[in-house]
Rosetta silent file (secondary structure, phi, psi, omega in degrees, C-alpha in Angstrom):
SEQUENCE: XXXXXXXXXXXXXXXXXXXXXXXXXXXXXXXXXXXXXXXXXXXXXXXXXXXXXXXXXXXXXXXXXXXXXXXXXXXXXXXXXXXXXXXXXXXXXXXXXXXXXXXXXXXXXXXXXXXXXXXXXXXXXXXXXXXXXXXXXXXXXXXXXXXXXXXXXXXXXXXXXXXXXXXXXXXXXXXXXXXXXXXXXXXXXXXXXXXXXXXXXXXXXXXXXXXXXX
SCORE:     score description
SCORE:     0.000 S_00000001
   1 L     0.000  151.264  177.103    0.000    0.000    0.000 S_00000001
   2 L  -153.458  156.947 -170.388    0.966    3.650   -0.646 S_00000001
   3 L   -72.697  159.303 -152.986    0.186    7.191    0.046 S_00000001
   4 L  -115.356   75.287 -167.485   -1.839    8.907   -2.576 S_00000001
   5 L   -87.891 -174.476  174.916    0.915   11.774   -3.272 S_00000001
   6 L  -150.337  -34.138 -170.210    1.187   14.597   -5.795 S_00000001
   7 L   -58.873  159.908  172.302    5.361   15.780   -5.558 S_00000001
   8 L   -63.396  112.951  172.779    7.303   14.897   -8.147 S_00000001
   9 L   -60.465  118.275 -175.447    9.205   11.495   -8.259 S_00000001
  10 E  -105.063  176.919  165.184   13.069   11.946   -9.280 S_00000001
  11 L  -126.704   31.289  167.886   15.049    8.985   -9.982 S_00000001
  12 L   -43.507 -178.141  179.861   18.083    9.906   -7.449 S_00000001
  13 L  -150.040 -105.120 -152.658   19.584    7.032   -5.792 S_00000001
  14 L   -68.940   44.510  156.583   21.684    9.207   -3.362 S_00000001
  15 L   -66.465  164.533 -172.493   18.918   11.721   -1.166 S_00000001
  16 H   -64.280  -56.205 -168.195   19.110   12.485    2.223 S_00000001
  17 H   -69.900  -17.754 -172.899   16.075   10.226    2.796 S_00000001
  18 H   -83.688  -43.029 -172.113   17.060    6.976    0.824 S_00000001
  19 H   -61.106  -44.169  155.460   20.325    7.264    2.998 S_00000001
  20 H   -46.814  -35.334  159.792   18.717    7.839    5.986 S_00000001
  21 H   -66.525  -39.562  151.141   16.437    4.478    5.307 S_00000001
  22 H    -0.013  -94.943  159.702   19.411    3.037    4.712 S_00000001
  23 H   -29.536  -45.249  176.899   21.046    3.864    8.050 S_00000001
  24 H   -63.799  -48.817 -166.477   17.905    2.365    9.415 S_00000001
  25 H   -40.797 -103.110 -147.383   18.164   -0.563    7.103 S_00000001
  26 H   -29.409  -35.347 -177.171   21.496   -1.342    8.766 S_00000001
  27 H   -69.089  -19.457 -175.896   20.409   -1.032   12.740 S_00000001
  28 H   -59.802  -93.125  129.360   17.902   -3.707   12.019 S_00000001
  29 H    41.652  -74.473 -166.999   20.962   -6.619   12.291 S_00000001
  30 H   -38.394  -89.443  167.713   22.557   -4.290   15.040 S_00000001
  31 H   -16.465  -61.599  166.322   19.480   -4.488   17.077 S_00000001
  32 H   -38.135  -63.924 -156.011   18.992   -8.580   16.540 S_00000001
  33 H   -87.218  -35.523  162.810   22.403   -9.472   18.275 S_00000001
  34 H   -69.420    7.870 -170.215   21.660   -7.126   21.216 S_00000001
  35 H  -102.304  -41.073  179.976   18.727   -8.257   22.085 S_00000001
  36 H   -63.606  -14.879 -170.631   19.660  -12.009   21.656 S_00000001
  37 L  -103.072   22.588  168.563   22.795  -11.375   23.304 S_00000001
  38 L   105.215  -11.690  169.426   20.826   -9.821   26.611 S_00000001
  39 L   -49.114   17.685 -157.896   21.314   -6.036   25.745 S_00000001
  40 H   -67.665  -14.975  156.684   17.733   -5.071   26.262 S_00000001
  41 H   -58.810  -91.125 -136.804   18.551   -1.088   26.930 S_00000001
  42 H   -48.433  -30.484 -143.103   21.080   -0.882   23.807 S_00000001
  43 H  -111.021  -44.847  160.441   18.840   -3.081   21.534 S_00000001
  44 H   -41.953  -45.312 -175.787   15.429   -0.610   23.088 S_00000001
  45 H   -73.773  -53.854 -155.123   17.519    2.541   21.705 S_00000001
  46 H   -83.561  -34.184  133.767   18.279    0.664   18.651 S_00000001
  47 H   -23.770  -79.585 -125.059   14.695   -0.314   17.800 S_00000001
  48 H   -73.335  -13.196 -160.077   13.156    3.234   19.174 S_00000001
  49 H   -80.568  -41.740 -166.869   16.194    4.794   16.808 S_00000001
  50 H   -79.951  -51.510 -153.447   15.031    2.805   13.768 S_00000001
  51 H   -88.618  -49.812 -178.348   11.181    2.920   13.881 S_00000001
  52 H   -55.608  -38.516  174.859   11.626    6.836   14.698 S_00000001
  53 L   -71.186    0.543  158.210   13.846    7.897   11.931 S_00000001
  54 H   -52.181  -64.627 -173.834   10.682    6.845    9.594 S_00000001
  55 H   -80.793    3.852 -175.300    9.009    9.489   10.047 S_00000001
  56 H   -75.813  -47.184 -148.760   12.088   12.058    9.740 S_00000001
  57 H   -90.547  -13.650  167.390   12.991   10.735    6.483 S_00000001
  58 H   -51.691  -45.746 -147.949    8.966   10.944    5.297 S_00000001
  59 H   -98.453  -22.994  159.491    9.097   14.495    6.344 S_00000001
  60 H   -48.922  -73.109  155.803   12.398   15.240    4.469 S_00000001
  61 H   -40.319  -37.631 -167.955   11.424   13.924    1.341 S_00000001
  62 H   -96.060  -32.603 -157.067    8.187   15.892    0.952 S_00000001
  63 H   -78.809    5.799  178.866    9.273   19.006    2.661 S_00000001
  64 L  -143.399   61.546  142.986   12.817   19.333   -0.175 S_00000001
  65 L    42.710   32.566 -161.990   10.915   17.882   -2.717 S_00000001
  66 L  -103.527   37.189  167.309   13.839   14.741   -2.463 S_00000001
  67 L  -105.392  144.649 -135.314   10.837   11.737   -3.136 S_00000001
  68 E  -138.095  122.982 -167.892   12.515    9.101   -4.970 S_00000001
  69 L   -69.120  -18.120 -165.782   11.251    6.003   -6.776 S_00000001
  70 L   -94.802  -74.968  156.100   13.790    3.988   -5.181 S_00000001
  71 H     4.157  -55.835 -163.433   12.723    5.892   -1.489 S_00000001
  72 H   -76.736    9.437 -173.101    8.897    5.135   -2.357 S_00000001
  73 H  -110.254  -54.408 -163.021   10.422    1.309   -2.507 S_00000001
  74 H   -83.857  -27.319  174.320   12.732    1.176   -0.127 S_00000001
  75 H   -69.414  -50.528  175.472   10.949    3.177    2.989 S_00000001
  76 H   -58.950  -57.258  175.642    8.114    0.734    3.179 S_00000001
  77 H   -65.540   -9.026  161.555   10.370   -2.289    3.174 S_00000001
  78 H   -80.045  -47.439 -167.576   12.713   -1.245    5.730 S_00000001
  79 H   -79.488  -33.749  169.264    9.793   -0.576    8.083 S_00000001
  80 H   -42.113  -57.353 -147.143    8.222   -4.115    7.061 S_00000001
  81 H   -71.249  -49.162  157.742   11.438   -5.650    7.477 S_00000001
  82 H   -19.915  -59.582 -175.447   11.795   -3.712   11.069 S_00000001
  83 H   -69.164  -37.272 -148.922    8.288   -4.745   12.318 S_00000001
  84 H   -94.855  -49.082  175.771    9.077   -8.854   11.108 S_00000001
  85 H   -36.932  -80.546 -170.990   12.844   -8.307   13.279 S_00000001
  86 H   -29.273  -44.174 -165.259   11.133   -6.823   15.774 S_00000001
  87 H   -84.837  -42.287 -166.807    8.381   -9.179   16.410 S_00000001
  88 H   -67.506  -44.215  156.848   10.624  -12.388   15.505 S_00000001
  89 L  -102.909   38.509  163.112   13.048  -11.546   18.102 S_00000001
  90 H   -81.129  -34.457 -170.550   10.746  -10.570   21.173 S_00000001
  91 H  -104.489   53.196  158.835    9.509  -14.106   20.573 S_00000001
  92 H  -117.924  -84.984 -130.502   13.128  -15.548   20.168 S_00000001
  93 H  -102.373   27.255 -167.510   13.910  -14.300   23.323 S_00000001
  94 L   110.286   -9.900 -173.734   10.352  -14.698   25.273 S_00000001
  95 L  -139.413   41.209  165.681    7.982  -11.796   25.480 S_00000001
  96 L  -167.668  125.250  167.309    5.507  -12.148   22.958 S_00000001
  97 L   -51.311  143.715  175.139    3.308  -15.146   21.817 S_00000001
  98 H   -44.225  -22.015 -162.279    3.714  -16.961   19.120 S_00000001
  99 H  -100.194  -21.558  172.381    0.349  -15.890   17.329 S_00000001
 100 H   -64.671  -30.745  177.522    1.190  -12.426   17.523 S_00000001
 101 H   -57.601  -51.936 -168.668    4.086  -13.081   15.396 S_00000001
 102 H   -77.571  -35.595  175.795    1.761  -14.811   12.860 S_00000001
 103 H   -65.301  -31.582  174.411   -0.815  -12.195   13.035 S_00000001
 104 H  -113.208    1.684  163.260    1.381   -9.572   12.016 S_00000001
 105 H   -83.054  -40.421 -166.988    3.954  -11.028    9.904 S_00000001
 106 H   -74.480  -24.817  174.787    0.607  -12.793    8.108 S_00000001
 107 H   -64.233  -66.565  157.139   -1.004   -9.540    8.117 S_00000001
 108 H    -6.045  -56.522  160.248    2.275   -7.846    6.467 S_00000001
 109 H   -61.766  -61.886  176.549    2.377  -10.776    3.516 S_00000001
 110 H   -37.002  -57.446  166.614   -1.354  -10.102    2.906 S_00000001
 111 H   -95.808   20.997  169.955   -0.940   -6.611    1.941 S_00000001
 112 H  -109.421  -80.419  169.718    2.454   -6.848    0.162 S_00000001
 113 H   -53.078  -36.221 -177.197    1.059   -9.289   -2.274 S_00000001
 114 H   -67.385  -46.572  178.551   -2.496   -8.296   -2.520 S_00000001
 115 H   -48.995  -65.030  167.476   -0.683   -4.574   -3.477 S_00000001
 116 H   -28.004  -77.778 -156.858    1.498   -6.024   -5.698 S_00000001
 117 H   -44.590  -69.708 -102.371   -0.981   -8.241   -7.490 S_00000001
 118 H   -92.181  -40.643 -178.805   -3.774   -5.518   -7.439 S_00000001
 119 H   -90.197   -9.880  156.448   -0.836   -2.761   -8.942 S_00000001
 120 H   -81.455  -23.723 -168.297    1.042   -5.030  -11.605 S_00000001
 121 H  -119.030  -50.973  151.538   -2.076   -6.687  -12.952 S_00000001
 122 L   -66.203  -16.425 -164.183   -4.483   -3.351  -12.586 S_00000001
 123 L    22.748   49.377  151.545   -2.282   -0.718  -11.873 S_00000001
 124 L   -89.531 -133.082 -168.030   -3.813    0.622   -8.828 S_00000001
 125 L   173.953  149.983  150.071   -2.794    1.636   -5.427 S_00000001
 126 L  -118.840  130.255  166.353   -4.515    1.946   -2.071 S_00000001
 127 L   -51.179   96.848  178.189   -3.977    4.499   -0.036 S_00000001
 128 L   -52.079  113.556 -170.874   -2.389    4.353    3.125 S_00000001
 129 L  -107.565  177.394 -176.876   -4.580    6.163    5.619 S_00000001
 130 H   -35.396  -54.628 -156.461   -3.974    7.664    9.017 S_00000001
 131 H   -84.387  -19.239  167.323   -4.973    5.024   11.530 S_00000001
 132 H   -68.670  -28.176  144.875   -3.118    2.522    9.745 S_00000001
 133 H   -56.712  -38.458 -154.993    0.087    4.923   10.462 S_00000001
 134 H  -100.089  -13.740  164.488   -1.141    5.030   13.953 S_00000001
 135 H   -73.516  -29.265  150.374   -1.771    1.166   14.512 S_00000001
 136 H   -35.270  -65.976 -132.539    2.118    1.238   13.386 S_00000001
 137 H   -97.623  -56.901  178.935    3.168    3.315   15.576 S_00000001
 138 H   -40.488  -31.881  178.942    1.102    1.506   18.594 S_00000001
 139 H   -74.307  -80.456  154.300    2.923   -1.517   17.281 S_00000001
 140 H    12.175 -102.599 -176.655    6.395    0.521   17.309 S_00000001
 141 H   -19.877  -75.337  176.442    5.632    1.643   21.059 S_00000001
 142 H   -36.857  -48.404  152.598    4.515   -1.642   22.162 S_00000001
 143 H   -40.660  -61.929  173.071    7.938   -3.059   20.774 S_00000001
 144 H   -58.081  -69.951  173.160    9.986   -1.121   22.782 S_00000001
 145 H   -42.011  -42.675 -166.334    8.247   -1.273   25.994 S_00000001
 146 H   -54.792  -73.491  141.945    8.242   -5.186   25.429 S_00000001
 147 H    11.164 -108.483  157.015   12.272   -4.641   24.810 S_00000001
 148 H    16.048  -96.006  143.043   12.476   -2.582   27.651 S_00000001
 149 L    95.935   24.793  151.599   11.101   -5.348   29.618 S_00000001
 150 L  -144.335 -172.937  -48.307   10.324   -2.388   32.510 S_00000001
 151 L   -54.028  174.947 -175.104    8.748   -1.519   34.355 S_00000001
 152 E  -111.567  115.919  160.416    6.292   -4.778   34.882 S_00000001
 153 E  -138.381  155.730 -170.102    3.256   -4.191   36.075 S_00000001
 154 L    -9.459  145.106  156.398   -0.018   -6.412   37.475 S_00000001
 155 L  -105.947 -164.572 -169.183   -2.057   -8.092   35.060 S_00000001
 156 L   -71.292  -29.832  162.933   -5.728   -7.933   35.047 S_00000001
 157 L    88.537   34.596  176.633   -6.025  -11.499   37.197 S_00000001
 158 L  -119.887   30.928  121.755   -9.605  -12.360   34.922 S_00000001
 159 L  -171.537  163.244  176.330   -8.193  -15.566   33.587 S_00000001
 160 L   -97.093  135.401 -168.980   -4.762  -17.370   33.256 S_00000001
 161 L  -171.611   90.738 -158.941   -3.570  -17.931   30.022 S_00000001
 162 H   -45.366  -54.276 -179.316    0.341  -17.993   28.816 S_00000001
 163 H   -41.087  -17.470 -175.316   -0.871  -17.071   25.548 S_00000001
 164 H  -130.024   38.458 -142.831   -2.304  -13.681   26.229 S_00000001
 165 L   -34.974  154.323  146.582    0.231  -11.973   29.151 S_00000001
 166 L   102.636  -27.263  163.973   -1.359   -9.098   30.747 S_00000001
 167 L   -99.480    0.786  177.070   -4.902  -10.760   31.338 S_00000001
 168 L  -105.050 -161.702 -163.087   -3.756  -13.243   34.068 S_00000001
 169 L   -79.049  -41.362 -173.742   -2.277  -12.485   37.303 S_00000001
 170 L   -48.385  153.191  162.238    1.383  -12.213   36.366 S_00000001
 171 L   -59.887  128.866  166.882    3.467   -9.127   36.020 S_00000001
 172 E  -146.538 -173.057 -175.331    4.473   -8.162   32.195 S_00000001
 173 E   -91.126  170.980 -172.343    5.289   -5.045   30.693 S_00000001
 174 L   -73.549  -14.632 -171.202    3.386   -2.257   29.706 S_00000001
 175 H   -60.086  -16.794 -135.309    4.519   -2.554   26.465 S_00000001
 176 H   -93.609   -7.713  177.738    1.979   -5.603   25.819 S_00000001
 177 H   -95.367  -21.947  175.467   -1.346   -3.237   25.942 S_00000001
 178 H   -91.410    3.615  171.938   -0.203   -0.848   23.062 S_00000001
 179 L  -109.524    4.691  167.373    0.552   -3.739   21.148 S_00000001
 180 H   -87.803  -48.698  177.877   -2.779   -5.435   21.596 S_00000001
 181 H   -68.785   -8.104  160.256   -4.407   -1.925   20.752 S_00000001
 182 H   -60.592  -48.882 -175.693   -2.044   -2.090   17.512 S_00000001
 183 H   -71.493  -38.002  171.562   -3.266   -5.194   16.398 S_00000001
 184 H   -53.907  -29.263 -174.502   -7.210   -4.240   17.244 S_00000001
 185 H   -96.912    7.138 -174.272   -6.672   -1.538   14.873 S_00000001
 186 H   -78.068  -40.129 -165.886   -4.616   -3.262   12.404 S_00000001
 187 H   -78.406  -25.670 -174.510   -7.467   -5.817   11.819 S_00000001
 188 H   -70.450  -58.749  179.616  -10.194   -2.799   11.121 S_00000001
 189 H   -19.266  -50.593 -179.518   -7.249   -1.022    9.050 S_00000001
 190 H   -63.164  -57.635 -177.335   -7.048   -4.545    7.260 S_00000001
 191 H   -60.215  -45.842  170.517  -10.582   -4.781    6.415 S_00000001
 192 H   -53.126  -44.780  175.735  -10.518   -1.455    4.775 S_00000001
 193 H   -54.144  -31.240 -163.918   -7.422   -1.921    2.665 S_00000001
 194 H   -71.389  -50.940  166.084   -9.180   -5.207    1.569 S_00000001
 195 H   -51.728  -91.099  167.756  -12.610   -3.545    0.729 S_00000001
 196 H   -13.485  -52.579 -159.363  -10.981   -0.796   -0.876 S_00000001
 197 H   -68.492  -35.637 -178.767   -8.397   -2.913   -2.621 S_00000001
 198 H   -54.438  -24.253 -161.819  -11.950   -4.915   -4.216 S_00000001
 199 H   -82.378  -60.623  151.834  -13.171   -2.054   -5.148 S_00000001
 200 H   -44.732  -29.928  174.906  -10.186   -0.631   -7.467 S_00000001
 201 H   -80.105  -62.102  171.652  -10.234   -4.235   -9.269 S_00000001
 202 H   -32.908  -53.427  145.945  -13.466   -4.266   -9.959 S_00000001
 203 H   -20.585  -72.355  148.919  -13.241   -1.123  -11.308 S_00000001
 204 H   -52.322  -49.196  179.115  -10.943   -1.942  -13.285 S_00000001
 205 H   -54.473  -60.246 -163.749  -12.363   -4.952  -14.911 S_00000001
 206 H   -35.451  -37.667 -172.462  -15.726   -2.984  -15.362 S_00000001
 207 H   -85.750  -20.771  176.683  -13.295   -0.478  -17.745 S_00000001
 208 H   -54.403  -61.606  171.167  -11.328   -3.573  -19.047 S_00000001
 209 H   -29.639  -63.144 -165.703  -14.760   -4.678  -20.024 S_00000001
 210 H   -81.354  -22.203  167.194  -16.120   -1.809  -22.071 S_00000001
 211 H   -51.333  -17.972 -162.961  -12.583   -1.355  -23.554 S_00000001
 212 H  -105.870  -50.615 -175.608  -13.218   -4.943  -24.995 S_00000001
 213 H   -58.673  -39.683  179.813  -16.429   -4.055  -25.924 S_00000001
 214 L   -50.469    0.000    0.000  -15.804   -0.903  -28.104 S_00000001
């Protein structure tokens, strides 16, 4: 999916924003071996460093006219590739269920291929809209805190259940409620791109159609 833009597209390779996504590119790796090797401050900065410098390099690009077909490629797939690091090692090292992992790597796949398909075989686009930035960022947040892995506080104690931290008795981090409210808003987010995305094919065919007919 992609924003629904108007600036002009260069074909630079070397802007401030592809390098900065770069730079990010590279902390993802960084990040992995501190957190596996026990580093959870260093490897918290090094996430919070990465997922933040998104929006710098968004706000670069439009505001010195520096957006870049290689930029409109490479800035989404650094933060996918962020978010599937991110999620794959909190549940490498312990502090996120397995299904969350699936839910948001499978969510990820879903709308990287449906986009594809929907803009190579129709050559549309869906628009990325706000709350879909902001279930990111809830995701982000949630990430960190998990990372972090302080402070811990109570869960709710209304049933035990390894699978869902934070509604049983034990202590987890705070991180684990902005990353539940990421995912509630990921799946509405989800429905829309999907609805939308239905909408532009059809569309298209209907125009394929009369194009055939004339």
């Amino acid at each position: 999916m992609s924003s629904q833009k108007t600036e002009a597209v260069t074909n630079r390779i070397f802007t401030i924003p592809n390098v900065i996504s770069f730079i990010r590119l590279c902390m993802v790796p960084v990040y992995m071996v501190l957190l596996l090797n026990g580093y959870d401050l260093l490897a918290t900065f090094m996430f919070a460093l990465a997922a933040g410098t998104d929006w710098i390099d968004g706000q670069l690009a439009r505001r010195t006219n520096c957006v870049s077909k290689l930029g409109q490629l490479l800035d989404p797939a650094v933060d996918r590739i962020l978010m599937s690091c991110g999620v794959i090692g909190l549940m490498l090292v312990g502090r996120l269920p397995i299904w969350i992992v699936v839910v948001v790597l499978g969510r990820d796949l879903m709308l990287l291929v449906g986009g594809a398909y929907l803009l190579k075989r129709y050559h549309e686009r869906v628009a990325v809209i706000y709350p879909g930035k902001v279930a990111t960022t809830f995701l982000f947040v949630g990430f960190a805190g998990l990372l972090l892995n302080m402070p811990l506080i109570g869960g709710l104690g209304w049933f035990e259940a390894s699978w869902l931290p934070g509604f049983g008795s034990e202590a987890c981090s705070w991180g684990i409620w902005f990353v539940y409210a990421g995912l509630l808003l990921g799946l509405f987010t989800t429905l829309y791109y999907v609805l939308a995305g239905y909408r532009k094919m059809q569309k298209a065919r209907r125009l394929e159609a009369k194009g055939r007919v004339r």
